[in-house]
TIBADREN-963038 format. One record per atom (N, C-alpha, C): residue number from 1; atom name; x, y negated, z. Coordinates in steps of 0.2 Angstrom, whole numbers. Atoms other than C-alpha are relative to their C-alpha. Layout:
! residues N
NUM | CA | X | Y | Z
...
! end
This chain:
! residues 238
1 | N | 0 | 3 | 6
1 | CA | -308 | -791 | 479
1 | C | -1 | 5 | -5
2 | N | -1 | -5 | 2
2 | CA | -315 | -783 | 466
2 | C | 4 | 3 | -8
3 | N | -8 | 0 | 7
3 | CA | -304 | -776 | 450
3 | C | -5 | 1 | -6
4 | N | 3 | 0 | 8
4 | CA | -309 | -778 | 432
4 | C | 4 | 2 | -4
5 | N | -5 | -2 | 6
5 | CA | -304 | -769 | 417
5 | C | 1 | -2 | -4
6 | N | -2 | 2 | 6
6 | CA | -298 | -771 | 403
6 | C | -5 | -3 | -5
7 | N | 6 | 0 | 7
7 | CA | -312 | -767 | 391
7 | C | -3 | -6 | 3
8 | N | 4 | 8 | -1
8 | CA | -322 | -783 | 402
8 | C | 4 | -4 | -1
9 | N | -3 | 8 | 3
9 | CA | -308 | -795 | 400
9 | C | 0 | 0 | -5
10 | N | 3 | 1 | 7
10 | CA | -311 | -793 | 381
10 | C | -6 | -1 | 1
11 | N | 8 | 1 | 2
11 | CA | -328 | -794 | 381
11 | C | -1 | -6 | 4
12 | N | 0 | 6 | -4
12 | CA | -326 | -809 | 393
12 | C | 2 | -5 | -6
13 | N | -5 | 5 | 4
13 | CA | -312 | -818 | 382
13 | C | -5 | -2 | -8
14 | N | 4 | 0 | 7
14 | CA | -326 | -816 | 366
14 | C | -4 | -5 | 1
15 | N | 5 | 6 | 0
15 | CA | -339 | -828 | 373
15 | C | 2 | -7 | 1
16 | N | -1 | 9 | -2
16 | CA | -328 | -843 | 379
16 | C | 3 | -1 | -6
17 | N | -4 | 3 | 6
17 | CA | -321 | -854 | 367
17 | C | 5 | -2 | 1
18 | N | -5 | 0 | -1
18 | CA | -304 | -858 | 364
18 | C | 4 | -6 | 5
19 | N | -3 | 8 | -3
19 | CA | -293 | -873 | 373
19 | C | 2 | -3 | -7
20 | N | 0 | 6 | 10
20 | CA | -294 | -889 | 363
20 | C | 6 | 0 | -1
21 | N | -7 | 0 | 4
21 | CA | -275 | -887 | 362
21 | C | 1 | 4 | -6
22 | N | -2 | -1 | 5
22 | CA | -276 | -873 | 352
22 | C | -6 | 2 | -5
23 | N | 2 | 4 | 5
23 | CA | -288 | -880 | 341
23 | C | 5 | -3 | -5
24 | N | -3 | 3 | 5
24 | CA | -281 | -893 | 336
24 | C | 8 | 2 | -2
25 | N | -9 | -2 | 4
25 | CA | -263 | -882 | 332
25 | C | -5 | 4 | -4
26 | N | 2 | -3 | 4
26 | CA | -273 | -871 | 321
26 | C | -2 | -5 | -5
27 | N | 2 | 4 | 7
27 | CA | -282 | -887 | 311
27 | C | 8 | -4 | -3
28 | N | -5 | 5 | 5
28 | CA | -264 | -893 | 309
28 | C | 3 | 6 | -6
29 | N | -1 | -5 | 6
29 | CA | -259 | -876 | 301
29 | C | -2 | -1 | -5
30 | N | 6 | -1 | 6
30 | CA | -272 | -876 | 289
30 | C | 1 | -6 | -5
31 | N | -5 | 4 | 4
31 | CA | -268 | -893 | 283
31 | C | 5 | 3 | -1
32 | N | -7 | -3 | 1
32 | CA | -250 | -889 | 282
32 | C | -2 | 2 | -5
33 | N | 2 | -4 | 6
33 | CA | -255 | -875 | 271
33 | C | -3 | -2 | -5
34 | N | 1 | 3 | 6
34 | CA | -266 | -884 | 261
34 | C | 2 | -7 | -6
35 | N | -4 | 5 | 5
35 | CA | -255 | -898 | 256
35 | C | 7 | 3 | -2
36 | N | -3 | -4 | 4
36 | CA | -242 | -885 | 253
36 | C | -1 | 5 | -6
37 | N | 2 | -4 | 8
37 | CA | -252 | -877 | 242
37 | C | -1 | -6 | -6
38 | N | 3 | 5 | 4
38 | CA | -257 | -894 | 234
38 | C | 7 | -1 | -3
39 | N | -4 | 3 | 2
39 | CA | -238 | -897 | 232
39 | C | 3 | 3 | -6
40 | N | -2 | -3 | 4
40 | CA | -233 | -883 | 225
40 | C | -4 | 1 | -6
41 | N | 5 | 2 | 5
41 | CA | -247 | -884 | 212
41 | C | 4 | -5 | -4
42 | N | 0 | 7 | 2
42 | CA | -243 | -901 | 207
42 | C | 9 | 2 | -2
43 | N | -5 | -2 | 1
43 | CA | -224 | -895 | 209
43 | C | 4 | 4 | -8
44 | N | -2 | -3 | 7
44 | CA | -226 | -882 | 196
44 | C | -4 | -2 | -6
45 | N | 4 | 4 | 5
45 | CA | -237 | -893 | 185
45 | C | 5 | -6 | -3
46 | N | -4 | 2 | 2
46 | CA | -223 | -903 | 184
46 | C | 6 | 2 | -4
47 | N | -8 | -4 | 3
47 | CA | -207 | -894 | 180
47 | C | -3 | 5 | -9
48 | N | 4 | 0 | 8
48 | CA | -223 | -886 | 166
48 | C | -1 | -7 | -7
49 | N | 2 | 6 | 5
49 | CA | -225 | -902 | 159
49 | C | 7 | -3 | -4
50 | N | -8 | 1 | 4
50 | CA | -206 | -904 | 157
50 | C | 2 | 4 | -3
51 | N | 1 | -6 | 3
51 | CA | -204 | -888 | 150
51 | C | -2 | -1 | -6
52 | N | 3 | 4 | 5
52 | CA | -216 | -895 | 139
52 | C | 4 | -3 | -3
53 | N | -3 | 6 | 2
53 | CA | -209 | -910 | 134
53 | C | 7 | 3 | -2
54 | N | -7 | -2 | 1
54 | CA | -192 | -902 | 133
54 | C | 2 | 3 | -6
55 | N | -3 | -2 | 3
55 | CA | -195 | -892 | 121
55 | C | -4 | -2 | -7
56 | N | 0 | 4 | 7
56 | CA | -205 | -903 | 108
56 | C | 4 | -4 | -1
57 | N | -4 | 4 | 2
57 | CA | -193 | -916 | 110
57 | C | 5 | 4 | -4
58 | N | -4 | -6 | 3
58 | CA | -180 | -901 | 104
58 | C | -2 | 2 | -8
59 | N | 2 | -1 | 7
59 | CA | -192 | -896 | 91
59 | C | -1 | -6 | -5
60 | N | 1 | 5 | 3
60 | CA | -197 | -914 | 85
60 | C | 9 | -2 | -4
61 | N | -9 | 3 | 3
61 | CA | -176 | -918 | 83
61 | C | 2 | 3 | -3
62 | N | -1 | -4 | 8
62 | CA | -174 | -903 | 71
62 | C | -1 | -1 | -6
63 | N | 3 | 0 | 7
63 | CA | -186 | -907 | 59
63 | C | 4 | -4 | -5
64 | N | -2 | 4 | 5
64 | CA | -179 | -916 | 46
64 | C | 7 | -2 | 1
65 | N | -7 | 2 | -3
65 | CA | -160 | -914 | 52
65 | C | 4 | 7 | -4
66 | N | -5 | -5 | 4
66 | CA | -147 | -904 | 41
66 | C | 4 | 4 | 5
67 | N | -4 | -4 | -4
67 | CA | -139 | -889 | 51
67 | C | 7 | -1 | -2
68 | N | -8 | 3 | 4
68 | CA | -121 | -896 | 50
68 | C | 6 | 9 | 1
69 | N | -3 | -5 | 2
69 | CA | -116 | -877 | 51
69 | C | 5 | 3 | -5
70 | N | -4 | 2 | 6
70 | CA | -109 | -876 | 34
70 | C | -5 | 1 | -5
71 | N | 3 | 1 | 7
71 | CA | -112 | -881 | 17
71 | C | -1 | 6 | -4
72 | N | 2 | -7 | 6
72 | CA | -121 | -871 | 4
72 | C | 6 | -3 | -5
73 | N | -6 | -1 | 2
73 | CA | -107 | -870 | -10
73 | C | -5 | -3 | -8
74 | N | 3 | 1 | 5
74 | CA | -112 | -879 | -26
74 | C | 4 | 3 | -5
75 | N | -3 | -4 | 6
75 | CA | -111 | -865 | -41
75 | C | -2 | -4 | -6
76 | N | 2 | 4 | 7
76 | CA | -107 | -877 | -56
76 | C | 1 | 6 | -6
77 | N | 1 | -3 | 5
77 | CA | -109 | -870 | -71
77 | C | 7 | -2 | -8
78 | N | -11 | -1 | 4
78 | CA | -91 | -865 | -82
78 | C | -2 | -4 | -5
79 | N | -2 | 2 | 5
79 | CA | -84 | -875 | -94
79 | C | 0 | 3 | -8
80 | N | -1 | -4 | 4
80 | CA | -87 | -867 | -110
80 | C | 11 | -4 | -3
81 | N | -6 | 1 | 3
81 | CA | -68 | -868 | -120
81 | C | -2 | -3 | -6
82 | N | -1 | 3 | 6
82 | CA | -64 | -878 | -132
82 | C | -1 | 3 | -8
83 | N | -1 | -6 | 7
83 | CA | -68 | -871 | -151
83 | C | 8 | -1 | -2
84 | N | -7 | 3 | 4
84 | CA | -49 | -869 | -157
84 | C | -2 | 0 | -10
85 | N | 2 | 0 | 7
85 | CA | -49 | -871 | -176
85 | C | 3 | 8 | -3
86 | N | -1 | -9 | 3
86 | CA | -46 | -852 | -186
86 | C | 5 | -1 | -1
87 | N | -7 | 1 | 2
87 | CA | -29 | -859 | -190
87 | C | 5 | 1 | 8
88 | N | -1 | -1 | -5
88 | CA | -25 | -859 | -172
88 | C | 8 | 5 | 2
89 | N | -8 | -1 | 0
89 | CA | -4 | -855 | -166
89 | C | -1 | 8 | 1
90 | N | 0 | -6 | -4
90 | CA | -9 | -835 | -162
90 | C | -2 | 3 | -7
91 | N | 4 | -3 | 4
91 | CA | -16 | -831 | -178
91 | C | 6 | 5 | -6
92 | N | -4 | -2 | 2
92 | CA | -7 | -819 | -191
92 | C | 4 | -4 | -6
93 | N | -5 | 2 | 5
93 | CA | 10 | -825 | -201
93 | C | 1 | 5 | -8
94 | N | -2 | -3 | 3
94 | CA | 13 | -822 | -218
94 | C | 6 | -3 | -5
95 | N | -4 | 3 | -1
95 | CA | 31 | -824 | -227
95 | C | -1 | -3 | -7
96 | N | -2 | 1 | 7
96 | CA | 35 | -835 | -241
96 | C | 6 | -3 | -2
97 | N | -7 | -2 | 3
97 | CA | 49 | -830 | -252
97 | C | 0 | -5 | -3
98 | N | -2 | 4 | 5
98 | CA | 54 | -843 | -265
98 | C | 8 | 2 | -3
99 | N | -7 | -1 | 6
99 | CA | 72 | -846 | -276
99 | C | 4 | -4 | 6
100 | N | -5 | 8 | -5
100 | CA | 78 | -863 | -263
100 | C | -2 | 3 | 8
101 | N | 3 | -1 | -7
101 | CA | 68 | -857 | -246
101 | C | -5 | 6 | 2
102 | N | 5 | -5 | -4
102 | CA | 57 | -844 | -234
102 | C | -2 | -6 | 5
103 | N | 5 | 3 | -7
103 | CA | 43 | -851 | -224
103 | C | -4 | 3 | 2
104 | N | 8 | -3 | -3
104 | CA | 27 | -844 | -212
104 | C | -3 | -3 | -4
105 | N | 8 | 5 | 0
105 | CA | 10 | -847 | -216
105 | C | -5 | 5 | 1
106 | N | 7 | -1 | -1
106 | CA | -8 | -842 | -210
106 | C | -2 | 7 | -8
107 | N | 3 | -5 | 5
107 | CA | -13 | -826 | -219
107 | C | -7 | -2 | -4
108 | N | 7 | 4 | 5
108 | CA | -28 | -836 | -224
108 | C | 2 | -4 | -2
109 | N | -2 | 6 | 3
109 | CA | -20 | -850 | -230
109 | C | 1 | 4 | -7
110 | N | 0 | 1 | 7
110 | CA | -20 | -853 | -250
110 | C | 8 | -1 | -3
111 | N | -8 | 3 | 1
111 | CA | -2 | -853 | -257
111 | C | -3 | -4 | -11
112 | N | 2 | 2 | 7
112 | CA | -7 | -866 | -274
112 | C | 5 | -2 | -5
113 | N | -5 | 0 | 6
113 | CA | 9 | -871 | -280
113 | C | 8 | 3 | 4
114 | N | -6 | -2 | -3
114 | CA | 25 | -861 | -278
114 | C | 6 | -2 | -5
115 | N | -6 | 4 | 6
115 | CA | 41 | -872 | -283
115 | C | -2 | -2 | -6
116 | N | -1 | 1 | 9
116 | CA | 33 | -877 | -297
116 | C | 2 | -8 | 0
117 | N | -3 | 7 | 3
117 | CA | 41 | -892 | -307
117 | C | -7 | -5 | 0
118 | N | 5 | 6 | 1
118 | CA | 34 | -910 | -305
118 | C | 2 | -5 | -3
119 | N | -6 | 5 | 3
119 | CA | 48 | -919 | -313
119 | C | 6 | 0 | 3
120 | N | -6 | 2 | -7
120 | CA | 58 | -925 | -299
120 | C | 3 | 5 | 5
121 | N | -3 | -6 | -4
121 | CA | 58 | -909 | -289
121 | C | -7 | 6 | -1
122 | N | 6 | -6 | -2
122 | CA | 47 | -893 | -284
122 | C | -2 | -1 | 4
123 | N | 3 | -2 | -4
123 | CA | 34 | -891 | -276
123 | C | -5 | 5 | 1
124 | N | 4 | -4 | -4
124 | CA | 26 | -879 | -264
124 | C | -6 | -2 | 4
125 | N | 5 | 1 | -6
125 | CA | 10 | -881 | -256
125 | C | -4 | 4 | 1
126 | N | 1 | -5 | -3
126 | CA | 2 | -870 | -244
126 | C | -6 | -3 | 3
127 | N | 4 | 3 | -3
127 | CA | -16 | -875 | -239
127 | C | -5 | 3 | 3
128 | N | 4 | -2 | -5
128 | CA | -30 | -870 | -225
128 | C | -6 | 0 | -6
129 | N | 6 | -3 | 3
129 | CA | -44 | -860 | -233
129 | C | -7 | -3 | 3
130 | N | 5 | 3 | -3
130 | CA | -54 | -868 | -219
130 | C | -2 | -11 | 0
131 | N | 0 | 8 | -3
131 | CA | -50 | -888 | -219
131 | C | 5 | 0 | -7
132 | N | -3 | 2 | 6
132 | CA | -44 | -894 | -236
132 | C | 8 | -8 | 0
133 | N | -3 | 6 | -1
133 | CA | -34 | -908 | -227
133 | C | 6 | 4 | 4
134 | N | -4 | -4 | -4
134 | CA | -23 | -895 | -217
134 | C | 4 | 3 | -4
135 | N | -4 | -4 | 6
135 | CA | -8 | -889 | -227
135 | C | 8 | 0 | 0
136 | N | -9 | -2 | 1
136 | CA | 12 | -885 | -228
136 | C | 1 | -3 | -9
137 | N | -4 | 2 | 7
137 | CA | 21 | -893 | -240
137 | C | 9 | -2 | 0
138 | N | -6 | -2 | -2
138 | CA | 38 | -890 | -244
138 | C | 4 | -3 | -9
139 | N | -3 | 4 | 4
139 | CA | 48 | -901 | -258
139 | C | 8 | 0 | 1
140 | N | -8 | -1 | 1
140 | CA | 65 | -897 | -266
140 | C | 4 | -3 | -6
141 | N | -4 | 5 | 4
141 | CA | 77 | -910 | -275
141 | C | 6 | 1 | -1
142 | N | -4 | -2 | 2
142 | CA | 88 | -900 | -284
142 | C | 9 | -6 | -2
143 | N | -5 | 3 | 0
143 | CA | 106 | -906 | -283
143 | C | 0 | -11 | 4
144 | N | 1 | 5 | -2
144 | CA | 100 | -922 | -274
144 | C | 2 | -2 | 9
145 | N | 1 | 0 | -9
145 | CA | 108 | -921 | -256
145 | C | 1 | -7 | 1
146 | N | -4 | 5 | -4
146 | CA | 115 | -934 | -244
146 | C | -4 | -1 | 8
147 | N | 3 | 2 | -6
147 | CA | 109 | -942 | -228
147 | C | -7 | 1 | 2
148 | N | 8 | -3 | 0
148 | CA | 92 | -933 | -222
148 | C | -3 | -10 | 1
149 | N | 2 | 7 | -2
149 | CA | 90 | -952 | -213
149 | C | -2 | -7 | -5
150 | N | 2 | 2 | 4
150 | CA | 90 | -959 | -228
150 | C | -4 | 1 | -5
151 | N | 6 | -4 | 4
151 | CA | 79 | -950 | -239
151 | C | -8 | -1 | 5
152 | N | 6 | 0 | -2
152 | CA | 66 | -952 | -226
152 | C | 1 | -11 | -1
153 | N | 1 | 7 | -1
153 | CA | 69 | -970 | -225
153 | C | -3 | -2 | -9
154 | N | -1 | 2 | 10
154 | CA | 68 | -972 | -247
154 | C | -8 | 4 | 1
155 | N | 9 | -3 | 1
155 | CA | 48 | -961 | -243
155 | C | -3 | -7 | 3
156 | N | 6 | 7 | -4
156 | CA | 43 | -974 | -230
156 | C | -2 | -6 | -2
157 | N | 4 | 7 | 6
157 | CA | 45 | -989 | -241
157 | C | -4 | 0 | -5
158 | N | 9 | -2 | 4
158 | CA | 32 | -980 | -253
158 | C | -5 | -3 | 7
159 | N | 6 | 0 | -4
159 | CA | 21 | -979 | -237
159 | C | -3 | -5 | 3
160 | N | 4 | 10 | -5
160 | CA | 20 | -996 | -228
160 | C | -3 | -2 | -3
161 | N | 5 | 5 | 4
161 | CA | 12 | -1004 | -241
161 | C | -11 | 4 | 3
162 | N | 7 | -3 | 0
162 | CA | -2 | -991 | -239
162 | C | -8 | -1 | 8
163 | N | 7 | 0 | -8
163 | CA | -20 | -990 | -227
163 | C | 3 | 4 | 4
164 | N | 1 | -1 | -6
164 | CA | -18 | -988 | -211
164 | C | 6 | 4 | 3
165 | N | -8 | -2 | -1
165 | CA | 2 | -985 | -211
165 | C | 1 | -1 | 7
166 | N | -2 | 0 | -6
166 | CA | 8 | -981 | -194
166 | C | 4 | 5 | 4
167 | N | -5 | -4 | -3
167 | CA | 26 | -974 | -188
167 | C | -2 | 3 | 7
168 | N | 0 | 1 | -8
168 | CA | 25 | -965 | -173
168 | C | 7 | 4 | 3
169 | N | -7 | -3 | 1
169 | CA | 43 | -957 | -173
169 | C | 5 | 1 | -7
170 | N | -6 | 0 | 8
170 | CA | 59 | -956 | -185
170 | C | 6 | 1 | 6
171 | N | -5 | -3 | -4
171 | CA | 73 | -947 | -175
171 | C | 4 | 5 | -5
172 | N | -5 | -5 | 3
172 | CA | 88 | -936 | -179
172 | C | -2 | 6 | 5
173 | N | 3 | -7 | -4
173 | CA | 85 | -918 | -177
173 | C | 5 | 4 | -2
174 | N | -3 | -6 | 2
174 | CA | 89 | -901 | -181
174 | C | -5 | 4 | -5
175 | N | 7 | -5 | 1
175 | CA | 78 | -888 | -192
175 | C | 4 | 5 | -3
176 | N | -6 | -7 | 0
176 | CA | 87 | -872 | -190
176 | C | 8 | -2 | 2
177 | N | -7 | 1 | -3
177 | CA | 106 | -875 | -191
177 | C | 2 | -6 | -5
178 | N | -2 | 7 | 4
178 | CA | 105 | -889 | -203
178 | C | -4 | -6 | 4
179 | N | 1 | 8 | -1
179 | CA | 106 | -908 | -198
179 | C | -7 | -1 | -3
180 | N | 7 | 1 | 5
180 | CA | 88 | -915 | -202
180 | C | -2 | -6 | 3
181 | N | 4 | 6 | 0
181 | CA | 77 | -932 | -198
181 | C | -6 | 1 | 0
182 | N | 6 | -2 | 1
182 | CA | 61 | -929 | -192
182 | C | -5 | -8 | 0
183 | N | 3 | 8 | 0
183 | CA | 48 | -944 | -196
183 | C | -10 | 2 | 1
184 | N | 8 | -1 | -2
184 | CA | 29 | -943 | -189
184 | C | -5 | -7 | -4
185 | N | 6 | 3 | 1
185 | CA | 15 | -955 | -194
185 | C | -5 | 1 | 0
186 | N | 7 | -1 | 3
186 | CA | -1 | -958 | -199
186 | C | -2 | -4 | -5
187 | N | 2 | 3 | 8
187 | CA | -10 | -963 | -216
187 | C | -6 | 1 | 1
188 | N | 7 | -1 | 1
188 | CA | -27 | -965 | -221
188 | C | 2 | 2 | -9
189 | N | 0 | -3 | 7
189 | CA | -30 | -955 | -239
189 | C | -9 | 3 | -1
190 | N | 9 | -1 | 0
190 | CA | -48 | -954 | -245
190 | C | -4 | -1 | 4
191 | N | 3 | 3 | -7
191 | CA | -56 | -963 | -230
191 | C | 1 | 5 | 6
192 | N | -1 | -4 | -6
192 | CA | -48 | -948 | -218
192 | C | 7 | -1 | 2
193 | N | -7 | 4 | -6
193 | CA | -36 | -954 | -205
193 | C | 5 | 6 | 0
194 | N | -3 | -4 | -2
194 | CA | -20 | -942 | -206
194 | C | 6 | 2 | 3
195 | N | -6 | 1 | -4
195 | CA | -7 | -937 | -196
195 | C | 5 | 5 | -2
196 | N | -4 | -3 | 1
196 | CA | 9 | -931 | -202
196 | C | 8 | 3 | 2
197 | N | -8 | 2 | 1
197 | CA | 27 | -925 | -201
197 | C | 3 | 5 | -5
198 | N | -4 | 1 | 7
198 | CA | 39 | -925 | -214
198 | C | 7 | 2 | 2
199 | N | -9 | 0 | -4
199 | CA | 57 | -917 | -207
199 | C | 5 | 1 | -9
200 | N | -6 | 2 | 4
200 | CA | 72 | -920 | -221
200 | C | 6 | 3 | 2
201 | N | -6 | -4 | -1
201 | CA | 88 | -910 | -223
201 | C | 1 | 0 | -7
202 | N | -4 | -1 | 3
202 | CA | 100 | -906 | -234
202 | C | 4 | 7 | -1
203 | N | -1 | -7 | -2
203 | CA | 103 | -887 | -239
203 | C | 7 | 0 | -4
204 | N | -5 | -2 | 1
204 | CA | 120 | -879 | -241
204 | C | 4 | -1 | -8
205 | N | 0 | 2 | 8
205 | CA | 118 | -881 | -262
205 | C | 2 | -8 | -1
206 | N | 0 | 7 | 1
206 | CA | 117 | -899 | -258
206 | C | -6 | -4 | -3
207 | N | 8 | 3 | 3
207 | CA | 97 | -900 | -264
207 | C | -3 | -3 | 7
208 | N | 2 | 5 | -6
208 | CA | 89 | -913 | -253
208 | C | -7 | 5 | -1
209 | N | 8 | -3 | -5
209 | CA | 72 | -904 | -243
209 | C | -4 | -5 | 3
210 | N | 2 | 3 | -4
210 | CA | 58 | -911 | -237
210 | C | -6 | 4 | 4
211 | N | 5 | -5 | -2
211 | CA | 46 | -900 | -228
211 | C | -5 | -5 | 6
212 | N | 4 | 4 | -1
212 | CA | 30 | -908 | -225
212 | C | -7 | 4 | 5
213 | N | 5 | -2 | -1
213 | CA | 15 | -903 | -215
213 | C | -6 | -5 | 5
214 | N | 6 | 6 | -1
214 | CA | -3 | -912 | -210
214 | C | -8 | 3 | 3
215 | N | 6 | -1 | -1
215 | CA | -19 | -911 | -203
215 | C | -4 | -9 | 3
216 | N | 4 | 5 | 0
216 | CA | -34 | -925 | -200
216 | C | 4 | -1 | 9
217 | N | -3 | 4 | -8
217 | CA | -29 | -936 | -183
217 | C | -5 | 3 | 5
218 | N | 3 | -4 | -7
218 | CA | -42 | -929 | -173
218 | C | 1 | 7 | 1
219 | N | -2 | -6 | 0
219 | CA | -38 | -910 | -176
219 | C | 7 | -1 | 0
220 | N | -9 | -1 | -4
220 | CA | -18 | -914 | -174
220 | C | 2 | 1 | 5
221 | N | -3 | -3 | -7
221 | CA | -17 | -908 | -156
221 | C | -2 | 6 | 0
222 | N | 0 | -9 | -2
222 | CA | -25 | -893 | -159
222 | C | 1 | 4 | -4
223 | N | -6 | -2 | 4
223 | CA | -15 | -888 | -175
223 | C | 6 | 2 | 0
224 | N | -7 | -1 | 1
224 | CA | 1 | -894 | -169
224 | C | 3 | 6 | 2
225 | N | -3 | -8 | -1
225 | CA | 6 | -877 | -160
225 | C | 1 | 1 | -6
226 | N | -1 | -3 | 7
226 | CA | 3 | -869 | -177
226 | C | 6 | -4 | -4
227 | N | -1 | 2 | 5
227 | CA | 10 | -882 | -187
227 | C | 10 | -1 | 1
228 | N | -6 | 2 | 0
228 | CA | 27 | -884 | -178
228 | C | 4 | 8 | -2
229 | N | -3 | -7 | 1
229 | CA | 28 | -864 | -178
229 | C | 4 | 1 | -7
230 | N | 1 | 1 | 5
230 | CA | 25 | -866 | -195
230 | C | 10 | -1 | -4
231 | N | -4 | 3 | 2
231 | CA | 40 | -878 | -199
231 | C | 8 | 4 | 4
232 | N | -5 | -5 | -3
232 | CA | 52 | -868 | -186
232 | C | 2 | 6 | -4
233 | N | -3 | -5 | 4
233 | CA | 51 | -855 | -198
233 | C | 4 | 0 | -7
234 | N | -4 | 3 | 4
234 | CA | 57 | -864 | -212
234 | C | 9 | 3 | 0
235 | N | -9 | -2 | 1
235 | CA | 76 | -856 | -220
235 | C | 0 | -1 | -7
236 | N | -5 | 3 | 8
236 | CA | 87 | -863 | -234
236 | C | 1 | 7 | -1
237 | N | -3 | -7 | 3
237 | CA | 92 | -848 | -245
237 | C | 4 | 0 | -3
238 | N | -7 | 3 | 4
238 | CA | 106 | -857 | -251
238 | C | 4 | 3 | 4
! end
């Protein structure tokens, strides 16, 4: 028998053709392969297109949608303050002496009549340099005391009759360390609506007081500070 080498069973093995078995396992490889590759494709053409879609849908649901993160702060713009009038509770005092009484008043205020005779009594009146309707008045009815609550009640009967008469207090009080009757209203006088009070006492001589002060209804709240300091400073000299 004779022997063959190597190198001829290669060179043999070249010319014949394979067994149909392993044909056909090679064309199923190949398929295989190529419909793995087909899948994979298609695969990541899918998960691309979600991808996609994922993040227009994202983008598309933003637009037009408030970040509820937090609020921007709305900077409104200050109240400016109210004008106070020059007469205003802070402003500077000054004193006035007479012969029956001392009282504060507004270093700008006007002092027009001091004690002077009007018949019946004396009057004081101390009036706002800025507002002619704004004023301290301070009336003294020499040897005329008695009951403050009567004295205001014997003015009020003058004043009912008048325009636009309307009580808005009448109480017993104090004004320093004398008994007093304070009575508040309001009157119309020259078509300007006023609001007043009128506190009544009776000083230690036995001269009946009326100590008066006033301003238009609509400036009466931003006065009255002043206007009570005013009266608080009010002293018999009796």
């Amino acid at each position: 028998m004779s022997s063959v080498g190597s190198a001829q069973l290669q060179t043999a093995g070249v010319g014949r053709p394979p067994p149909v078995s392993t044909v056909a396992f090679v064309a199923l490889v190949i398929v295989a392969v190529a419909l793995g590759t087909l899948n994979v494709v298609a695969l990541t053409g899918m998960l691309t297109s979600g991808l996609d879609r994922t993040h227009v849908a994202t983008a598309s649901g933003s637009v037009g949608r408030t970040s509820p993160a937090r609020a921007v702060p709305h900077t409104q713009r200050a109240r400016p303050e109210p004008a106070r009038p020059s007469s205003e509770s802070r402003v500077a005092l000054r004193r006035f002496v007479g012969t029956h009484f001392a009282i504060d008043h507004p270093v700008g205020w006007r002092v027009e009549t001091a004690e002077a005779p009007t018949g019946a009594y004396l009057d004081t009146t101390i009036r706002s340099a800025s507002d002619r309707w704004v004023f301290l008045r301070v009336d003294v009815t020499p040897g005329h005391g008695g009951d403050p609550a009567a004295h205001a009640a014997e003015v009020e009967r003058y004043l009912k009759p008048q325009q636009g008469y309307r009580r808005i207090d009448f109480r017993r009080t104090k004004l320093g360390s004398s008994k007093a009757l304070y009575w508040e209203f309001t009157v119309v006088e020259s078509g300007v609506r006023l609001r007043k009070v009128d506190v009544f006492l009776t000083d230690a001589d036995g001269n009946r007081v009326a100590v008066l002060t006033q301003a238009p209804a609509e400036k009466h709240r931003a006065y009255m500070p002043l206007l009570e300091r005013l009266r608080a400073s009010f002293a018999p000299l009796a």
